[in-house]
N, C-alpha and C positions, 0 to 999 in steps of 0.2 A: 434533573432539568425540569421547568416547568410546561404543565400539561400544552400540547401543540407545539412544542418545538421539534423544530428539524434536527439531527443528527449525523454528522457522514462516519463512517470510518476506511480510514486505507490502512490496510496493513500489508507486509511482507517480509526481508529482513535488512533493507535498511542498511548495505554493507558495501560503502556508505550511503546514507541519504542527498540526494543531488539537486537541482535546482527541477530537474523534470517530474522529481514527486511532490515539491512545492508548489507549480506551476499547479499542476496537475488538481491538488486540492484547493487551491484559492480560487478557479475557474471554476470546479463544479459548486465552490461555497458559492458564489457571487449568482452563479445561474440559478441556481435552486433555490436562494434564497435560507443559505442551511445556518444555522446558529452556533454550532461547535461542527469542529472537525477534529475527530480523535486518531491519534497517527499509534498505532499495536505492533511495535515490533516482534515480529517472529520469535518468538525463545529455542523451541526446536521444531524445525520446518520438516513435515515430512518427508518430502520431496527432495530434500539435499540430503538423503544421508549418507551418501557417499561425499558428498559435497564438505570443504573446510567452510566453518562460519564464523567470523569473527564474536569474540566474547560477549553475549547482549550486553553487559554493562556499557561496553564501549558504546554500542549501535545507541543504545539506553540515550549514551549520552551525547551521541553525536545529534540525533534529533532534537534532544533539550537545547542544543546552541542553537540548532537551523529554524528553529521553531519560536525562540525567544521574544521577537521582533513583533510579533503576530498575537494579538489577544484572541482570536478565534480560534485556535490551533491549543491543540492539547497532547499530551503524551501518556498513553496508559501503561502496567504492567501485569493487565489481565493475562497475556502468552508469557510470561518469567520462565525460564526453563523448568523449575522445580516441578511445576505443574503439568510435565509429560510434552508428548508431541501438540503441536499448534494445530487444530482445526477448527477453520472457520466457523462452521455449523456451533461449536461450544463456545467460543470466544459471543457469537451473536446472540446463543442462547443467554450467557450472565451478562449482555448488555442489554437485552429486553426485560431481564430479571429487573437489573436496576434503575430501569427508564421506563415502566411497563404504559405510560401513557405519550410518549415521546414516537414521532416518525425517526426511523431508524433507515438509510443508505448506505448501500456498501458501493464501494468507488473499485471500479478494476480496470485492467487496461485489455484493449482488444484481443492481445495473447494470452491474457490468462481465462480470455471468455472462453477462448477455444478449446481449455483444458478442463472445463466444469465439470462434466463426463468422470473426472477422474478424482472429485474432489468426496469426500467424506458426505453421506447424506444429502446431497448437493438438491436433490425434490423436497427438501423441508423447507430451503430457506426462502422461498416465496413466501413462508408464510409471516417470516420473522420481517422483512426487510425489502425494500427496494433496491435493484443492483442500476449503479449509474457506470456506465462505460464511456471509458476516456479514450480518444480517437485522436489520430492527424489530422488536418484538415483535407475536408469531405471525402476520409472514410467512411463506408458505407455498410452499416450491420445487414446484412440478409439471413436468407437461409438456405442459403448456396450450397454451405459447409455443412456435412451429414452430422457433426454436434449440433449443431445450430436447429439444424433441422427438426432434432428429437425431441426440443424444450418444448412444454407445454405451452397452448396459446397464454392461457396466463402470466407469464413469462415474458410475453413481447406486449401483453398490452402496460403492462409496468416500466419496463427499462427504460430507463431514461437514456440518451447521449450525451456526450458533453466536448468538444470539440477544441483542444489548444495547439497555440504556437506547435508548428514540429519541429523536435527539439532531438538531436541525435546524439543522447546522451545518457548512457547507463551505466549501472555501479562496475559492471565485470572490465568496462574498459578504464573508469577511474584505478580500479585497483593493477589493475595493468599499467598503469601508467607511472603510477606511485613506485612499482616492482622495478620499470625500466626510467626508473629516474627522471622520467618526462612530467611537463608541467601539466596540472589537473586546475589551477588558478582558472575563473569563472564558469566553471565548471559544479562548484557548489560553494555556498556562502564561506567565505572566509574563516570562519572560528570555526569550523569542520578542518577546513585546510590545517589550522594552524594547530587540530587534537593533533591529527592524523599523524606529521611528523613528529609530536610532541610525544607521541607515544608508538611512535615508530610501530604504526600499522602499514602492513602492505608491501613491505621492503621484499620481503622472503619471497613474495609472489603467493598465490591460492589458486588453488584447482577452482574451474568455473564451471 
């Protein structure tokens, strides 16, 4: 990207992609003013390893349809499985590698700010990146919460908020849904809906 461009990325894994992480990325692109938003699905998520994850190919490819529409939106395969466990702190180092004069955002949701604490090297990546936090409306970030508490002040004088539609919709009840034969239609874009049966994900049910 050329030098002064903004950057987002949201990663996770994506299983499936639903309308609340599109929402989610077009609101902080539009507030921020960001130029690409790159969507990284998880290859191997440390945090689920007890957890069943559907095949990255699929997630792969479920994102390439939900993201189609959208010329701002991109889809990388820096976390591929081959490439071990997914952690954040590596995926943002070979994004800085390759954008070394680009503002670099990472987009998280208020639940996973609470988990920072537990993330791999989680005190470097102030220096890689801006972390924008996606909230309900008027959610209120403090430092109430004893993680929250621990961040360094540099930490709060960065983070951005970002504030959308609340939207009560997330992948473990899609797949739930899918399992118990209930309808998941606008729930996530169509051509997701229509992989999803097409290759008979989700039927079997998945440990959440």
């Amino acid at each position: 990207m050329e030098a002064g461009a903004k950057l987002a990325v949201i990663g996770g894994t994506f299983d499936p992609v639903h309308y609340g992480h599109l929402i989610a990325a077009e609101h902080a692109r539009v507030q921020l003013d960001i130029d690409k938003v790159i969507f990284i699905p998880t290859g191997r998520p440390p945090h689920k390893i007890s957890q069943a994850v559907t095949d990255w190919e699929h997630r792969l490819m479920m994102l390439q349809l939900a993201t189609s529409d959208n010329p701002a939106f991109e889809i990388s395969s820096l976390e591929e499985p081959g490439r071990g466990f997914s952690y954040t702190i590596d995926t943002i180092h070979r994004l800085r590698s390759l954008n070394p004069a680009t503002a670099i955002y990472f987009l998280m949701g208020a639940d996973a700010l609470l988990t920072i604490d537990t993330w791999k090297d989680y005190q470097q990546l102030i220096a890689l990146c801006s972390f924008v936090v996606v909230t309900r409306p008027q959610y209120v970030i403090d430092r109430s919460n004893p993680v929250l508490a621990d961040l360094p002040e540099e930490w709060w004088l960065q983070m951005r908020q970002v504030e959308i539609p609340a939207m009560d919709i997330s992948s473990t009840d899609i797949r739930r849904r899918v399992a118990a034969g209930r309808t998941i239609k606008y729930l996530l874009p169509g051509l997701v809906e229509e992989y999803i049966f097409a290759n008979d994900l989700y039927r079997g049910g998945m440990e959440t």
